[in-house]
N, C-alpha and C positions, 0 to 999 in steps of 0.2 A: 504493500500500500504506500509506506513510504518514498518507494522509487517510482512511482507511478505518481503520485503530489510531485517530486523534484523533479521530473520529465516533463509533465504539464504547464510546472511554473519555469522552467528554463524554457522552455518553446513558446511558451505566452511572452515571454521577456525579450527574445529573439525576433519576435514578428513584430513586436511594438519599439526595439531599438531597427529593425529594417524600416521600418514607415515613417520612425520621427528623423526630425530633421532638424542638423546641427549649423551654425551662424554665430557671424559675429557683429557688432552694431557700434558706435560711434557716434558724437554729433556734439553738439553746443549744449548748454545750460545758463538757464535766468534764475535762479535762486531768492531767495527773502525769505526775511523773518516775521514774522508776523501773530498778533494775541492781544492780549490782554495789557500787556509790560509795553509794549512796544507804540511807539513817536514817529511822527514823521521824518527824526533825523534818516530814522534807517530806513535802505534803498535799496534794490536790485541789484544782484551781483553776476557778472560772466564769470561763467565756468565750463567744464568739458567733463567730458563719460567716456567710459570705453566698455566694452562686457563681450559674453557670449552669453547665447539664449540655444533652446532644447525644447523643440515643439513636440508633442507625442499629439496623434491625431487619438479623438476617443469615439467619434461617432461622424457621423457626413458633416463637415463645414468645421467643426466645434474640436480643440485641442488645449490641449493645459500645455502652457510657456514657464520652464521655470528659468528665471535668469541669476547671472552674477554678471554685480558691473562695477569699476571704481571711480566715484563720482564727486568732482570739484563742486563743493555749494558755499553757503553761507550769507551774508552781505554787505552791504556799505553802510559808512556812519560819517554823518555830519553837521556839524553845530558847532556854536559859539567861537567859530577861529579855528576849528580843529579838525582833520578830516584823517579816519581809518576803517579798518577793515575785521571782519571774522574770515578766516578760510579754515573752511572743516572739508574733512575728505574721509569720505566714506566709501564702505563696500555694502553695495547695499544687493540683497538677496531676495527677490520675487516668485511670487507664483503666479501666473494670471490663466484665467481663464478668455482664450481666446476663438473668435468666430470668422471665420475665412467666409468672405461672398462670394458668388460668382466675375470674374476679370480679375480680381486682385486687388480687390478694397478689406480691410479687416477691420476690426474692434477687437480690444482686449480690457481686460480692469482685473482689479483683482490687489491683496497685502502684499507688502512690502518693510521687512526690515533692515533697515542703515546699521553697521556696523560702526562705530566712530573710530578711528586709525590718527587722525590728526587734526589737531586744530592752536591755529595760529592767533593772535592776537595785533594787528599792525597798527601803529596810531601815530600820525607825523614822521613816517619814514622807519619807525624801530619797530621790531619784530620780537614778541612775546610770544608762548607757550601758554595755554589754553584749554588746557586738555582737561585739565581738574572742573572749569568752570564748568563743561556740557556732559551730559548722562553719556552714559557708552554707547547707547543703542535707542536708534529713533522709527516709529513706527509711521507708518505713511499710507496711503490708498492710491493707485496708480491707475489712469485712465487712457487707454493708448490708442491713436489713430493712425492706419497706415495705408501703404500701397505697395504691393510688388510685383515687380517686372518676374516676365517668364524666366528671366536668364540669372533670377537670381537675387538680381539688388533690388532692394527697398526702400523706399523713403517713411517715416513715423513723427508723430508728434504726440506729446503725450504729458502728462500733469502727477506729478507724483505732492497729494494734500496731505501736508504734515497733519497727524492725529495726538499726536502725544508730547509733553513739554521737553524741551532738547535741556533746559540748563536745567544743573543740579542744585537746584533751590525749591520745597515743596510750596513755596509761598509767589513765587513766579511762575506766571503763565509766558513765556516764547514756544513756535513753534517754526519750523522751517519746510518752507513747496519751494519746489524746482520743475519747472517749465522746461524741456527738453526736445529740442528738435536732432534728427539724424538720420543718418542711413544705414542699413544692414546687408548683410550677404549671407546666404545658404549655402554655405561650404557645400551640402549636401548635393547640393545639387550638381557640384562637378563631378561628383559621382555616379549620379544618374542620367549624364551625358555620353559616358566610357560604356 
């Protein structure tokens, strides 16, 4: 019986790693902080992503995406004379639930946790360490819009809305969305060209 469950599940594993499909994705980032704590000083930050994503198809159109990407956020600060910056950089880890239409238009959403790796503190040209001031891990909701060419490459836009307070203060409310535009590629699919 044993061998018969391990046989079943190695070949259910095998036909759903044959079908998904492996990519990689890249693009810009708009970041901000935003809640309760937060002023006008603070503004929109550029930033950049990089990841791979791993489509598993689960029924006609409809496939679960899970990603890993490492991603430049945070924001700008300015007032009274003084102008600096947060840069936090995260890896952040998704699952989405995604829907393929007919031509190559998709939807995806779905949780997303930020791992916090670095953060910086800049204010008038000097650079601080920051690390202690934000939680380690930021919770978010990701809304993703896309399009892809038969040959491969994709274009996406997509909204990742901070849910959970980034600094480690229980009595401050910040939270941080990153706006992300970029492209992707189906490794996969150079496979399925051979």
């Amino acid at each position: 019986m044993k061998k018969i469950l391990f046989s079943l599940l190695l070949s259910t594993s095998l036909v759903i790693a044959a079908h998904a499909q492996f990519g990689v994705n890249a693009g810009l980032n708009i970041s901000r902080f935003h809640g309760d704590d937060i002023n006008e000083n603070f503004k929109s930050k550029v930033g950049f992503h990089f990841g791979a994503f791993y489509q598993i198809p689960v029924s006609n159109g409809i496939s679960v995406q899970p990603e890993v990407a490492y991603s430049a956020e945070g924001a700008k600060v300015s007032g009274d004379g003084s102008s600096g910056s947060y840069n936090l950089g995260s890896l952040n880890l998704a699952a989405l639930f995604r829907y393929n239409f007919q031509g190559g238009f998709n939807l995806a959403t779905g949780p997303q946790y930020g791992i916090l790796l670095s953060a910086k503190e800049k204010e008038d040209g000097d650079s601080y360490d920051a690390k202690d001031t934000f939680k380690g891990g930021n919770f978010a909701w990701a809304l993703t819009a896309g399009y892809d060419l038969p040959a491969g490459l994709g274009f996406y836009a997509r909204y990742n809305l901070g849910l959970a307070n980034i600094v480690d203060e229980s009595d401050v409310d910040v939270k941080s969305s990153t706006i992300q535009i970029g492209l992707r590629y189906n490794i996969s699919s150079i496979a399925g060209k051979k």
